[in-house]
N, C-alpha and C positions, 0 to 999 in steps of 0.2 A: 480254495482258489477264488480270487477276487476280479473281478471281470466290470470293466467300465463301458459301455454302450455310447462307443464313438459313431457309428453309425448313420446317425442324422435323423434316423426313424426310427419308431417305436418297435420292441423286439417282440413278436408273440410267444414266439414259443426258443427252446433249447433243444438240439439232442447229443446227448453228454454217450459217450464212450467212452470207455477202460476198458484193460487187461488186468485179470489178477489172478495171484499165487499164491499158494499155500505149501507149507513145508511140514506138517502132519495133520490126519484124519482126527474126528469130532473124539475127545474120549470118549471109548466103553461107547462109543458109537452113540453117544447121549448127550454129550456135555458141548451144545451147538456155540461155536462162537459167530458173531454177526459185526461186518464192518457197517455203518447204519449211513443212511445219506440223506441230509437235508438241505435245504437252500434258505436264502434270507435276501430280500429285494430293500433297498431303499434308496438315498438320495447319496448318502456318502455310507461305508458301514468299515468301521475300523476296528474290531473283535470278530472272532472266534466264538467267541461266550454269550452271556445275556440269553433276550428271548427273541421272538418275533421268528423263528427259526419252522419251517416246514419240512416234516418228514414227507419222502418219497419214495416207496418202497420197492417201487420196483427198478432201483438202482444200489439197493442193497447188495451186499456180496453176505452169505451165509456158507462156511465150510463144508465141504462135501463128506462121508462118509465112505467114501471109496475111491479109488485111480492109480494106486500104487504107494503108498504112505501106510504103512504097517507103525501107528504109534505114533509119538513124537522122536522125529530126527537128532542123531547126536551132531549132527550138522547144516546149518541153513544153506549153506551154499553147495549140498551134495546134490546133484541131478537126479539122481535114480530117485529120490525123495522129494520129488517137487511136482505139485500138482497147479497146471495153470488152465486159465481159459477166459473170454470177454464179457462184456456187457454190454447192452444199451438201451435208452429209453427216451422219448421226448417228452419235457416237461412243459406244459402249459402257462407263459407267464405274461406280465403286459408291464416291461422293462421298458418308459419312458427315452429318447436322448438323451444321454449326459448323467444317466442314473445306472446303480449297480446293484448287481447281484452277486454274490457271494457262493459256493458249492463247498461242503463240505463233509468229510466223512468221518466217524466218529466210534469210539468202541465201548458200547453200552455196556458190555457184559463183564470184561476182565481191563478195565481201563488201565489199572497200575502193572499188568502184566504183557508180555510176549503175549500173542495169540495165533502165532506159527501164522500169518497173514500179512497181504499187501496189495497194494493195488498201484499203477502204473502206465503210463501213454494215453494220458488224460486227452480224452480231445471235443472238440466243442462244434458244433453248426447251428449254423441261424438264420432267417433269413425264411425263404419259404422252400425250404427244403422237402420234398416229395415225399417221403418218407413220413416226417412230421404229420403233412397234412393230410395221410391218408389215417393216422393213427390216431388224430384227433377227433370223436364223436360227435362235439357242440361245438359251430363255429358260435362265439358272442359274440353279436355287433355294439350294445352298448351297454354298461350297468351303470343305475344314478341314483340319487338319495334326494328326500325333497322333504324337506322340514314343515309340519303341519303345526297346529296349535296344540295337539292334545297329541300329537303322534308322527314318527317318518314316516314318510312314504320310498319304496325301495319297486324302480321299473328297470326288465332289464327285457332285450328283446335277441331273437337267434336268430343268425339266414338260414341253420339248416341245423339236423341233428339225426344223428345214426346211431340206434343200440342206448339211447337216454333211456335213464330210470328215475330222477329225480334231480331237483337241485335243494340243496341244505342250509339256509338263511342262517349265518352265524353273526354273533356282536359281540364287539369288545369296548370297553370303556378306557384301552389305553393303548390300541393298535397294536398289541402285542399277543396278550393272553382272550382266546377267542371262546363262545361260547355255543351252542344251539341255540337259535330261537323255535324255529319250526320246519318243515318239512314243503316243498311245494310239489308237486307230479312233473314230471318233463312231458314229453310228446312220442317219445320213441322213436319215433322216423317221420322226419318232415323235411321238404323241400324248399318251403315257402317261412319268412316271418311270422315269428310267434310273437307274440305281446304277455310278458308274465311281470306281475305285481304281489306286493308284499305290505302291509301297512304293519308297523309297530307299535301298537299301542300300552305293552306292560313292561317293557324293559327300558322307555325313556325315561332317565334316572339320572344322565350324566352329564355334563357341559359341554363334552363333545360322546357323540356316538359314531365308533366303526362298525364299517358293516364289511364282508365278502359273502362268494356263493361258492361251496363246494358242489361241483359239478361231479355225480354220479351216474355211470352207464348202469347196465343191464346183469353184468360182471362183475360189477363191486368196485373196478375202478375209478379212482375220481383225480381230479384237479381241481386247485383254488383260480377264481377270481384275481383279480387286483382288488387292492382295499380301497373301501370309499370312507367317508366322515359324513356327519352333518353337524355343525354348532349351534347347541338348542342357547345361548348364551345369546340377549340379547340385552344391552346398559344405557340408560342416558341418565350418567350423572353427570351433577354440575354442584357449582357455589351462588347461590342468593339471598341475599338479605339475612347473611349471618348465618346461613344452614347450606349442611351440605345432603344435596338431596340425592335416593340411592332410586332411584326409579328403572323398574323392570329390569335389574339386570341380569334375571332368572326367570325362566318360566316354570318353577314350581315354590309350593309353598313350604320353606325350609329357609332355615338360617343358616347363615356362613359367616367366617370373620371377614372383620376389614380391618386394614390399619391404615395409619395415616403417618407417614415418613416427614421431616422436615430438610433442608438441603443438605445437612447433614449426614442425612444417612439415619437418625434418631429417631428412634420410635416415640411419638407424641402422644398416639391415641392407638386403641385398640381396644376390639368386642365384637360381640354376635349379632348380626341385623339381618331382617329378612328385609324381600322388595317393597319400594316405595317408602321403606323408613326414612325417615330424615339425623341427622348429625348437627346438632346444635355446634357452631365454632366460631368464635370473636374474634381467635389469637389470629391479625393480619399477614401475611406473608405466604412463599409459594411450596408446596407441599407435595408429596404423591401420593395418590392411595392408593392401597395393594385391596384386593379381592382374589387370595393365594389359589384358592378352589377351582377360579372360572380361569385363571392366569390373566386379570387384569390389571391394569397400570395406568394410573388417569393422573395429567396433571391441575392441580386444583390452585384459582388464585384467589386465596381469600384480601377481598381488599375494602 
């Protein structure tokens, strides 16, 4: 289900409804199948597939073991063999204007098979729905990322928080696939602005860095953040006096390729240079150089 945020305002949260049925019990009372639910936030999202995908568990459906289903039915459409009932949950999200998010449910367990399962009468609220906000623990007022010399700096601040256990500083180097950094304490119950910080000093490694916070209560429950970046990529190149100079356009000490295109499209030059190297070049004319790593693109006029 693909959902566009006509709105005008930014969405915080979701609460997703369904009905679902099942037309036979777990085998041998064992063999659990699970319809799984994730969501995917972005600016446009045109698959099903890929990553950047967040599980939500507690909008799972997982088969019952009892209600009337002796087995698998010799027919889906028999009544006396048909077990139904609802669901619902708010999900925690910060859905800009004009941006979407994606719902979708998936069958981990027997994907190429039946799994006597279904779900239906999808329904959606948003907005500040009462329900929502009393379910929510952490309200977040802001999360930021602040680019140091030798490290980010990650501040995020709460107006209030009920039943908090912790929040989970994760990073990823391609806004998709996310990882642990570390652990921060929450507050438990607080009425008033909190001020929580995070500095990362061993995992800036990459040209861009995402950051989120998985937000943890006291219960195990959690929700994501929205993701943030910061671009450690910083470049002033140019052409003088017959060299082309590669000044700072990394803040680590590593080589990366560059090449250098002619209008053609023709690769003319290519190698590995680290910052502040210079490119010795005669050949007059207008060029581009790639820096494929940082995703840079410079035009260069050798004259």
């Amino acid at each position: 289900m693909r959902l566009r945020n006509t709105s005008g305002a930014d969405i915080d949260f979701l609460l997703v409804e369904f009905d679902w049925f099942q037309f036979s019990i777990a085998e041998d009372d064992g063999n659990f199948n699970t319809i799984d639910f994730s969501y995917k936030q972005a600016a446009t999202i045109t698959t099903v597939t890929g990553g950047g995908w967040t599980d939500f568990d507690a909008l799972d459906f997982t088969m019952t073991t009892s209600g009337g289903c002796a087995g698998v039915c010799s027919s889906q459409i028999s009544g006396s063999c048909t077990i139904t009932g609802s669901n619902s949950a708010c999900i925690n999200v910060n859905i800009p204007a004009g941006e979407e998010i994606m719902l979708r449910w998936s069958d981990p367990n027997d994907a190429a098979n039946d799994p006597h399962m279904g779900i239906d009468n999808v329904g959606i609220g948003i907005g500040t729905d009462v329900t929502c906000a009393f379910i929510l623990p952490i309200k977040l007022l802001n999360f930021t990322a602040e680019k140091k010399e030798r490290s980010d700096l990650l501040k995020w601040q709460t107006a209030s928080e009920a039943n908090s256990s912790h929040f989970e500083v994760e990073a990823s180097s391609d806004g998709e696939i996310f990882y642990s950094l570390d652990i921060v304490a929450a507050a438990a119950n607080s009425s008033t602005v909190i001020y929580y910080s995070f500095e990362n000093y061993f995992e800036v490694i990459h040209p861009v860095n995402y950051y989120r916070l998985k937000k943890v209560d006291l219960d195990g429950n959690f929700e994501y953040t929205n993701i943030i970046s910061v671009n450690r990529v910083t470049e002033n190149i140019y052409y003088a006096n017959e060299l082309i100079h590669l000044n700072n356009f990394s803040d680590f000490e590593q080589t990366t390729l560059v090449r250098l295109y002619n209008m053609e499209g023709k690769t003319v030059y290519e190698d590995l240079h680290s910052k502040n190297d210079i490119i010795a070049w005669k050949s007059k004319g207008i060029y581009i150089l790639e820096l494929p790593e940082y995703g840079i693109n410079k035009k260069i006029v050798a004259h």
